[in-house]
N, CA, C and O atoms as a GROMACS GRO file, in nm:
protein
  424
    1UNK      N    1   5.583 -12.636  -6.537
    1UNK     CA    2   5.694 -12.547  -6.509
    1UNK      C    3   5.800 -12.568  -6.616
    1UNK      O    4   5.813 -12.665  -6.691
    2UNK      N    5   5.879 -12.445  -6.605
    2UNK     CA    6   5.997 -12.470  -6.770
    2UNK      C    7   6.089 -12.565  -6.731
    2UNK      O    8   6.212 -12.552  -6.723
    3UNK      N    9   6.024 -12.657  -6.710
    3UNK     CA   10   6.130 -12.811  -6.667
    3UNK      C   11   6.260 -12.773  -6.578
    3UNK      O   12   6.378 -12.800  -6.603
    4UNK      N   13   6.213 -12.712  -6.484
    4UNK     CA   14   6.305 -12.611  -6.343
    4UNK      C   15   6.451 -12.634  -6.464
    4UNK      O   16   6.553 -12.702  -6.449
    5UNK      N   17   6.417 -12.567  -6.557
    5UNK     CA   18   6.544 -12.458  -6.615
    5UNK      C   19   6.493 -12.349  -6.555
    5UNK      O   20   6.442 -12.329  -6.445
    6UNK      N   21   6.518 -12.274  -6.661
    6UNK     CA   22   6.575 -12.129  -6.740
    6UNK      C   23   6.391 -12.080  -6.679
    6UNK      O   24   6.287 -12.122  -6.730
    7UNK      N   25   6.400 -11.995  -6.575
    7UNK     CA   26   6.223 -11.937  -6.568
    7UNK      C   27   6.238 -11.783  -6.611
    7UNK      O   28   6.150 -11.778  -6.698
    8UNK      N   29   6.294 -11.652  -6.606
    8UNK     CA   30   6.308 -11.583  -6.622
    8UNK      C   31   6.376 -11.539  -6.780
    8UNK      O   32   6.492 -11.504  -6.802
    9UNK      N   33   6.315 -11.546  -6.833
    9UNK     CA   34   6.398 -11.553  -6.989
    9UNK      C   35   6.426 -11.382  -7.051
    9UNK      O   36   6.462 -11.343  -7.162
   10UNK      N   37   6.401 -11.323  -6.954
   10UNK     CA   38   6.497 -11.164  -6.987
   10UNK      C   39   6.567 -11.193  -6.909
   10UNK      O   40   6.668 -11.222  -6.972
   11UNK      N   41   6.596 -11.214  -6.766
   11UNK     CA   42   6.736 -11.225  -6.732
   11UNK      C   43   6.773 -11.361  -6.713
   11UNK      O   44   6.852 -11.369  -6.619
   12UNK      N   45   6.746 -11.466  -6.763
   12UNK     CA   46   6.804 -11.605  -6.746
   12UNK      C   47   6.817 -11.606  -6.605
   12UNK      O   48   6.927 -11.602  -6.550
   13UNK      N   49   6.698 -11.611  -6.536
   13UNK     CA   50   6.702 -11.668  -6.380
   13UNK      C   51   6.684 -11.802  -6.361
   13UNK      O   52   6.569 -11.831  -6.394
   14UNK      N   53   6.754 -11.911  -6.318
   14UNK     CA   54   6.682 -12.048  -6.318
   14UNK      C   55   6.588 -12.097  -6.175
   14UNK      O   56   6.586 -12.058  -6.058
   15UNK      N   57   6.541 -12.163  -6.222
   15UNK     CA   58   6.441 -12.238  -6.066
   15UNK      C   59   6.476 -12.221  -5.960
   15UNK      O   60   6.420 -12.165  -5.865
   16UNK      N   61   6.629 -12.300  -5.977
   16UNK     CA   62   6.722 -12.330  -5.832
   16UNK      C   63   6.756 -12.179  -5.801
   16UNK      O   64   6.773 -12.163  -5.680
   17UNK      N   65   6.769 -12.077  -5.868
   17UNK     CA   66   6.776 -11.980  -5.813
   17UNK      C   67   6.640 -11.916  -5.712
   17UNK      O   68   6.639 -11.874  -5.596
   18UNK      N   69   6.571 -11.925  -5.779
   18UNK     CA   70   6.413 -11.873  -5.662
   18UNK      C   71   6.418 -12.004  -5.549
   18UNK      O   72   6.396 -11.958  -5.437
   19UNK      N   73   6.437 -12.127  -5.544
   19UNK     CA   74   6.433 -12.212  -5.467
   19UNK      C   75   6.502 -12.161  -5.388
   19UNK      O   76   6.434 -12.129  -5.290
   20UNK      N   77   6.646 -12.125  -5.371
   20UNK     CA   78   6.751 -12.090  -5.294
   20UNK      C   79   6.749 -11.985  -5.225
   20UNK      O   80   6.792 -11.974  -5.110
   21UNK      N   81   6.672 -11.856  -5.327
   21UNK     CA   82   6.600 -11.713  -5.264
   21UNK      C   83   6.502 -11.776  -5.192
   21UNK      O   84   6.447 -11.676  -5.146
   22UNK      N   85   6.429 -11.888  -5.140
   22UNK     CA   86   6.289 -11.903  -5.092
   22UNK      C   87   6.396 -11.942  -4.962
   22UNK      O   88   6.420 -11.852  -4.881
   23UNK      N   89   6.455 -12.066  -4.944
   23UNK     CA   90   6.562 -12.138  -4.837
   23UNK      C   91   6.596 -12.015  -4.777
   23UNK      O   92   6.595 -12.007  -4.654
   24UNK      N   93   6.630 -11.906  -4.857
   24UNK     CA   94   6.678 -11.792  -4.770
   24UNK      C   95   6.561 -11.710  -4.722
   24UNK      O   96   6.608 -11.614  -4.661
   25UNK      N   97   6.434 -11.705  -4.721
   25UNK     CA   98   6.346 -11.683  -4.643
   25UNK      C   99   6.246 -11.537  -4.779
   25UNK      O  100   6.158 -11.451  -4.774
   26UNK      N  101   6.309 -11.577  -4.842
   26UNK     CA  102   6.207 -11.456  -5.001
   26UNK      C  103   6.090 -11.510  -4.980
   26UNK      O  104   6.098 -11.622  -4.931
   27UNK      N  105   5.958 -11.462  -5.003
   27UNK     CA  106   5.824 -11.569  -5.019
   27UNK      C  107   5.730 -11.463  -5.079
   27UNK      O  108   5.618 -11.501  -5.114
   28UNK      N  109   5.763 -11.338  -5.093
   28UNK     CA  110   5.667 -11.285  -5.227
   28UNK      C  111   5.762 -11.233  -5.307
   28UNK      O  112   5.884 -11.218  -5.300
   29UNK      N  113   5.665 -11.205  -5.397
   29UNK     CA  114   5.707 -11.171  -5.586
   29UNK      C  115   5.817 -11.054  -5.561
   29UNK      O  116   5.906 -11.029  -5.642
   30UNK      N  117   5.803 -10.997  -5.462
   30UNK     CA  118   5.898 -10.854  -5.426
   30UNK      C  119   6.044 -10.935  -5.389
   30UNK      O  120   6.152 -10.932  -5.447
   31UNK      N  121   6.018 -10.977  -5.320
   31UNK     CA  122   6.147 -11.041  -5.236
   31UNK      C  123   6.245 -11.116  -5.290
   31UNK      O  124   6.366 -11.108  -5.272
   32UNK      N  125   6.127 -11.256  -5.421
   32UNK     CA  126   6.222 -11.312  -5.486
   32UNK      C  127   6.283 -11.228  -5.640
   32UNK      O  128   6.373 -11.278  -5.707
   33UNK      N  129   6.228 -11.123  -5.668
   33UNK     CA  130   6.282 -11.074  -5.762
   33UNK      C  131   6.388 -10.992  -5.692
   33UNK      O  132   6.494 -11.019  -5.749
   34UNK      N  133   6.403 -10.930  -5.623
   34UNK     CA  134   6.478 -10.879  -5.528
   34UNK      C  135   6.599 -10.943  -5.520
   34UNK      O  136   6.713 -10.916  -5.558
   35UNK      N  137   6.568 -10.998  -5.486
   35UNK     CA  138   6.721 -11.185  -5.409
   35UNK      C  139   6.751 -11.204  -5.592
   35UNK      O  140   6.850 -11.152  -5.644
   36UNK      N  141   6.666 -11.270  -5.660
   36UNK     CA  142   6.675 -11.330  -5.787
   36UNK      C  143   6.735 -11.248  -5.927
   36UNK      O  144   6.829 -11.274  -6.003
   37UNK      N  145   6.639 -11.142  -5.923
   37UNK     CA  146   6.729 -11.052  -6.028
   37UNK      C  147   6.606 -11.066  -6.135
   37UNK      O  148   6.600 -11.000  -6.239
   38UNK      N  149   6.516 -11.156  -6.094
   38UNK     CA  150   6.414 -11.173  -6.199
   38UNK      C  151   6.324 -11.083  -6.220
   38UNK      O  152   6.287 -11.026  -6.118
   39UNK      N  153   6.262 -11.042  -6.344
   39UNK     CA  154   6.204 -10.943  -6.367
   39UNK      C  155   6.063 -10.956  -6.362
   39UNK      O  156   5.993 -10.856  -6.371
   40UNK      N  157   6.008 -11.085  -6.348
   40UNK     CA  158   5.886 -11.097  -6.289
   40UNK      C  159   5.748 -11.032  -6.423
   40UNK      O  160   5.628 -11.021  -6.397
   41UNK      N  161   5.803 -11.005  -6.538
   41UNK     CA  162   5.688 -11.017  -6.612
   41UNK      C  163   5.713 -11.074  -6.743
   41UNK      O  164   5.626 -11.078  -6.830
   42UNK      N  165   5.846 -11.123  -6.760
   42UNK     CA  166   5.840 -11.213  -6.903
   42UNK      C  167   5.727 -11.334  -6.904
   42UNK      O  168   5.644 -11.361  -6.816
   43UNK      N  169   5.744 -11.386  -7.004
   43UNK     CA  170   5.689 -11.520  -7.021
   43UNK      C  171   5.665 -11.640  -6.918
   43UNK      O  172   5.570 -11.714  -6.892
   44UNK      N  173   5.809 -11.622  -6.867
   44UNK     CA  174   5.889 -11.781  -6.800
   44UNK      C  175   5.773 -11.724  -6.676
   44UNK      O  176   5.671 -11.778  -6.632
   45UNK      N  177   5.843 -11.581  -6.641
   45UNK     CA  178   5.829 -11.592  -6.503
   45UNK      C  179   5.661 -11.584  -6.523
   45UNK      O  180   5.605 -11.681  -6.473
   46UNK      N  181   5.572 -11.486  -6.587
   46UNK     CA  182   5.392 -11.495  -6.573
   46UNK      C  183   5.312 -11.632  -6.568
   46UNK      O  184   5.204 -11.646  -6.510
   47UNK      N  185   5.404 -11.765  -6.662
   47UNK     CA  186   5.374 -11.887  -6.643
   47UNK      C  187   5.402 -11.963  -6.503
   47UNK      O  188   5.328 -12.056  -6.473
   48UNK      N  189   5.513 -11.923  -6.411
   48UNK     CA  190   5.539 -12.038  -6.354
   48UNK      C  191   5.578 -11.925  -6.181
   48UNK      O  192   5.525 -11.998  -6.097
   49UNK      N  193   5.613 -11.852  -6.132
   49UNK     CA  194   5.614 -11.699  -6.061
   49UNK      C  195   5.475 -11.822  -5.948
   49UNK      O  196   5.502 -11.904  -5.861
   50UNK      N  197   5.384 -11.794  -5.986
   50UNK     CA  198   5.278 -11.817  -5.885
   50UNK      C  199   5.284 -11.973  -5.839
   50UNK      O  200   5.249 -12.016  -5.729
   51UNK      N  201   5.317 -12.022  -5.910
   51UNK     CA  202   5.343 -12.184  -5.882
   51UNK      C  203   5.437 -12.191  -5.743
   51UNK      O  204   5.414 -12.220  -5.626
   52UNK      N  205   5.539 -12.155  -5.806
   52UNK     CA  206   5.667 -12.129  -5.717
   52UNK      C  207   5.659 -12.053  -5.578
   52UNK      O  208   5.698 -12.099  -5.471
   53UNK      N  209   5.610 -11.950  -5.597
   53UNK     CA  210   5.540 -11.911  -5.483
   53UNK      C  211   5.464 -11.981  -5.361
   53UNK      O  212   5.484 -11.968  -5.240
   54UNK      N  213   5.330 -12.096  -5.459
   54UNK     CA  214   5.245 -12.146  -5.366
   54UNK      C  215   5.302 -12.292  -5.361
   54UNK      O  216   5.262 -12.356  -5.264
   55UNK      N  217   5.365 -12.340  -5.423
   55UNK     CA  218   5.428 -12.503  -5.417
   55UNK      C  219   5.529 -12.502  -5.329
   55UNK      O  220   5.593 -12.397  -5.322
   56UNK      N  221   5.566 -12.612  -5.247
   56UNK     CA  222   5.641 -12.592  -5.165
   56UNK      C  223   5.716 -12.734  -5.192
   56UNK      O  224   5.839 -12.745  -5.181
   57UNK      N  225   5.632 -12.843  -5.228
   57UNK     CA  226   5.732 -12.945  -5.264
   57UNK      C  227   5.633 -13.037  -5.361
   57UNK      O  228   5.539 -13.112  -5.335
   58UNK      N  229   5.699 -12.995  -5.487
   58UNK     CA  230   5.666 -13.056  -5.599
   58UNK      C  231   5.633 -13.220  -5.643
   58UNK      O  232   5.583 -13.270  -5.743
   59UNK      N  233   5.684 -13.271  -5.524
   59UNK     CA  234   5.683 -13.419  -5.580
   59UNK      C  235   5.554 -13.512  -5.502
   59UNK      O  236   5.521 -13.629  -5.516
   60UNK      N  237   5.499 -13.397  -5.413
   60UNK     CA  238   5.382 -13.471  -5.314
   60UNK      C  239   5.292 -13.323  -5.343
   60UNK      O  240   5.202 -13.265  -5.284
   61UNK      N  241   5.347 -13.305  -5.432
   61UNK     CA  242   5.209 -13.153  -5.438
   61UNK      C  243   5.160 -13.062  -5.307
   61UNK      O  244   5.046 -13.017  -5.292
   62UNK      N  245   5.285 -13.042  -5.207
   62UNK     CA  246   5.248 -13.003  -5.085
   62UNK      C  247   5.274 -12.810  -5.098
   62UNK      O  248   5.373 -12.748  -5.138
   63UNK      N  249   5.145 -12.760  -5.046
   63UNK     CA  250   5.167 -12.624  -5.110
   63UNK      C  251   5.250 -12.519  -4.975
   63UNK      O  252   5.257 -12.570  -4.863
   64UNK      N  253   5.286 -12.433  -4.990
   64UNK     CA  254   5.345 -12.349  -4.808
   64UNK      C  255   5.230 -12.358  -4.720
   64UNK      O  256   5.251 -12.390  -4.603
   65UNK      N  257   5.115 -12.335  -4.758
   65UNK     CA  258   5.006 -12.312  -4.687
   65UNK      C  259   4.978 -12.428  -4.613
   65UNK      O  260   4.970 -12.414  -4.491
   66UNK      N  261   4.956 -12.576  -4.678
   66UNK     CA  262   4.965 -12.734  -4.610
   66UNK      C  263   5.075 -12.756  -4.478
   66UNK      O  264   5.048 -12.814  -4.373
   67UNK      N  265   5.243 -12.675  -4.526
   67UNK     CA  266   5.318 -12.681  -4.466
   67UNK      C  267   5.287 -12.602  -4.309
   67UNK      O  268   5.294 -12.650  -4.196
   68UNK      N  269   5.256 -12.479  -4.348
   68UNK     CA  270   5.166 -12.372  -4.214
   68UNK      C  271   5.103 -12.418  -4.142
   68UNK      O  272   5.115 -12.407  -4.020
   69UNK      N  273   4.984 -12.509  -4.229
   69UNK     CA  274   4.899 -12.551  -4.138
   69UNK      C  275   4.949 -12.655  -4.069
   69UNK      O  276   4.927 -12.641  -3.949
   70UNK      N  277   5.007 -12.755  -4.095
   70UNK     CA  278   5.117 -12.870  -4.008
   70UNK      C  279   5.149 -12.788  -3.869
   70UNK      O  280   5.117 -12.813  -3.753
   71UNK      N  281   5.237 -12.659  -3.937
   71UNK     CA  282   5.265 -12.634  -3.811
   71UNK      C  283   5.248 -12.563  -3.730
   71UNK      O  284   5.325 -12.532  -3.639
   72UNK      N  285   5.088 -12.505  -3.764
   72UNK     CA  286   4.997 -12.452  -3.706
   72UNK      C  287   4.934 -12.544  -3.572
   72UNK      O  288   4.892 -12.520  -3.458
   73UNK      N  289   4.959 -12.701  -3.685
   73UNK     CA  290   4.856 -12.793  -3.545
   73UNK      C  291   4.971 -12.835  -3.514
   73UNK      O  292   4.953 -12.957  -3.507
   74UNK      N  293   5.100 -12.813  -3.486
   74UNK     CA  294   5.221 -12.867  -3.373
   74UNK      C  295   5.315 -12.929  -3.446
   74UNK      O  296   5.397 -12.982  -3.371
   75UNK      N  297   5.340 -12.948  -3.567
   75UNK     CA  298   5.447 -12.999  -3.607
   75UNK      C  299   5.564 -12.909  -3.597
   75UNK      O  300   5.538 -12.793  -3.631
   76UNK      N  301   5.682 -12.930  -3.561
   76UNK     CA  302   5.812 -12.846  -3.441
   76UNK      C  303   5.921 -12.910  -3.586
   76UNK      O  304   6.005 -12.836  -3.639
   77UNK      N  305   5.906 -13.001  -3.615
   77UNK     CA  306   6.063 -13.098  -3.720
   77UNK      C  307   6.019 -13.088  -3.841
   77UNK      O  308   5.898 -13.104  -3.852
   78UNK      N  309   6.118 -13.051  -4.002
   78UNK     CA  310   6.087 -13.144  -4.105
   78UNK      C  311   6.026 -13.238  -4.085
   78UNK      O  312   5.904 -13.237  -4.099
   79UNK      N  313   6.094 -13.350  -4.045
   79UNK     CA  314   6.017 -13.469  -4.018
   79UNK      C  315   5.884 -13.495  -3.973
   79UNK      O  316   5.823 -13.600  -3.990
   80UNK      N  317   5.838 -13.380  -3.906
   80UNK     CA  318   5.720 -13.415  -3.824
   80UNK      C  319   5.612 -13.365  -3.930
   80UNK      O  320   5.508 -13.428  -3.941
   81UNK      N  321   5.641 -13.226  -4.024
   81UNK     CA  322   5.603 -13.187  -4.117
   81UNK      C  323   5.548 -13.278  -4.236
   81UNK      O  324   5.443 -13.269  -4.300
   82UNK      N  325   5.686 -13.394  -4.246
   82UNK     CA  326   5.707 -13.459  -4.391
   82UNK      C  327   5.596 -13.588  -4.370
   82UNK      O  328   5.519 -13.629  -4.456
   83UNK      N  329   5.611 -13.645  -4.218
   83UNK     CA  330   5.461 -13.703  -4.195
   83UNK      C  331   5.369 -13.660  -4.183
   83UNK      O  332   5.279 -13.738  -4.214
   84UNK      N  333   5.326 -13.542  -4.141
   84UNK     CA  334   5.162 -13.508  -4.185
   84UNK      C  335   5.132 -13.466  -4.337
   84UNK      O  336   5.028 -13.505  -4.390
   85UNK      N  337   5.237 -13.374  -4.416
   85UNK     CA  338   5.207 -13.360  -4.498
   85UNK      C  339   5.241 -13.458  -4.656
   85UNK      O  340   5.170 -13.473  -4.755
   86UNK      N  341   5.403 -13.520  -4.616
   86UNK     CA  342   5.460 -13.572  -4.749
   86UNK      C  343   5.541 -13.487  -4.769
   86UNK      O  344   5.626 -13.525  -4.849
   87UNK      N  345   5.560 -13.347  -4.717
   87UNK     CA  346   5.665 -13.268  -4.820
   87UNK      C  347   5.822 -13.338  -4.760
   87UNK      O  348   5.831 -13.376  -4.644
   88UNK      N  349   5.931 -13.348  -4.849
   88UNK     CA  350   6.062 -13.396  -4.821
   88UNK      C  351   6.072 -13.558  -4.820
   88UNK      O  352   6.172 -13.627  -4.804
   89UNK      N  353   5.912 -13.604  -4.846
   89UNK     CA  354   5.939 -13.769  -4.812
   89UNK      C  355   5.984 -13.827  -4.910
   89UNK      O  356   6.052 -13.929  -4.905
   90UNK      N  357   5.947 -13.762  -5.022
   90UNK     CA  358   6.059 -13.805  -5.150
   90UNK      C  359   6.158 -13.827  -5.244
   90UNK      O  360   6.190 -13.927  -5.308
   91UNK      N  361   6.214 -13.684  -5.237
   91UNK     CA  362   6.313 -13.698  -5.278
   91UNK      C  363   6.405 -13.637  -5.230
   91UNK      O  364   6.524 -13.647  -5.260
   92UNK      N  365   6.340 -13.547  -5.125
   92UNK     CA  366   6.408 -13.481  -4.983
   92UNK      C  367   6.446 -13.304  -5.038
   92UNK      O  368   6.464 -13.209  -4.960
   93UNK      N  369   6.452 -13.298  -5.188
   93UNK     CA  370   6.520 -13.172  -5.228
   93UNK      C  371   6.429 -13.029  -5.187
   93UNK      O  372   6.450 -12.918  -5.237
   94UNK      N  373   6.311 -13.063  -5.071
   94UNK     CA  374   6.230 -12.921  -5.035
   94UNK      C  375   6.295 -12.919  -4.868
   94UNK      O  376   6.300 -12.822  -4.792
   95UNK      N  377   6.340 -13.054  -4.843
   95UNK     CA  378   6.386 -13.021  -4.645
   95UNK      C  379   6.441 -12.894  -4.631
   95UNK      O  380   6.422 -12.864  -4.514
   96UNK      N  381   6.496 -12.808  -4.685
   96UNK     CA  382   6.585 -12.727  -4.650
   96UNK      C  383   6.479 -12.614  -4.615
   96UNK      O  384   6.474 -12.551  -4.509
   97UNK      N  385   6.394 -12.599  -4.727
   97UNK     CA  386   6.310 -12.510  -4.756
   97UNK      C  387   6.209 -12.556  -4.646
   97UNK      O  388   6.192 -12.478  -4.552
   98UNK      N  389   6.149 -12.658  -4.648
   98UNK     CA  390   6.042 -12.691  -4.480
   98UNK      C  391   6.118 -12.615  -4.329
   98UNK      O  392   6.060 -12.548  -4.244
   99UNK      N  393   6.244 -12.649  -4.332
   99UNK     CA  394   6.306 -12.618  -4.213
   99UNK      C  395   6.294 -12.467  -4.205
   99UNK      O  396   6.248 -12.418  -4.101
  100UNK      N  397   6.336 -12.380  -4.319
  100UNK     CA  398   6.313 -12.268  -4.319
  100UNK      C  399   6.162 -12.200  -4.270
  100UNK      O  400   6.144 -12.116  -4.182
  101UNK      N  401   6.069 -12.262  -4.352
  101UNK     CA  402   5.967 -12.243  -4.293
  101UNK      C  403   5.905 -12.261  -4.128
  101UNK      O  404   5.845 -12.176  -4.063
  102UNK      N  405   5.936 -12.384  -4.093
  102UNK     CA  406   5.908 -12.373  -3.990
  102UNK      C  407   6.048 -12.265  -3.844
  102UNK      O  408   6.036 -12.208  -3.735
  103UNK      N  409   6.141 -12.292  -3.925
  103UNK     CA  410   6.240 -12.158  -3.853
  103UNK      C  411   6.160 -12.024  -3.846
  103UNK      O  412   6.124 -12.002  -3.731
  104UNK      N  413   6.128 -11.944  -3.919
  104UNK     CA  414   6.043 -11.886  -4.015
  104UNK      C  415   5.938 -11.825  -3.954
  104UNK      O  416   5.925 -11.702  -3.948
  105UNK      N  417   5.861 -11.906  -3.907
  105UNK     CA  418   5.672 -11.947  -3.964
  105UNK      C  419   5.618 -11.871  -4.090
  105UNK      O  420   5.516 -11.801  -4.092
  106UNK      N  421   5.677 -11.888  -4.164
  106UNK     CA  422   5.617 -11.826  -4.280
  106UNK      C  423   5.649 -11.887  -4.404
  106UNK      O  424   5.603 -11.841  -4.509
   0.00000   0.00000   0.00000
């Protein structure tokens, strides 16, 4: 990933911006360009767009789908999430985004 700078390099969208569109409940390419402003076919975004999409927490490699399935089989908390899967156990900067999800289910 463009070292969660700069992903959108026609309109200078950064990471934390799609992260923040995701916290707010965006989760396809429509939604976060939508929220983001990103144009979804430069460089930044054709390299790294699908990552972002399917990664949900970068530091335990936990994808949305891992997260679903958690709480598909009953996980109700972050926490309960972050023990079956790992996502948030590290450096904590996806909790916001787990909670959403499971607020969510999606």
């Amino acid at each position: 990933m463009a070292s969660k700078g700069i992903i959108c390099t026609t309109n200078n969208v950064e990471y934390l911006a799609f992260r923040k569109a995701q916290i707010g409940g965006a989760r396809s390419l429509e939604e976060l360009k939508a929220v983001t402003g990103a144009c979804g076919e430069c460089d930044g975004c054709s390299e790294n767009l699908d990552n972002i999409m399917s990664m949900l927490c970068g530091c335990k490699n936990v994808t949305f789908q891992d997260v679903l399935t958690a709480i598909s089989n009953g996980a109700t908390t972050a926490d309960q999430v972050a023990e079956v899967t790992g996502a948030g156990s590290d450096c904590g900067k996806c909790k916001a985004l787990v909670a959403n999800v499971i607020e969510l289910g999606r």
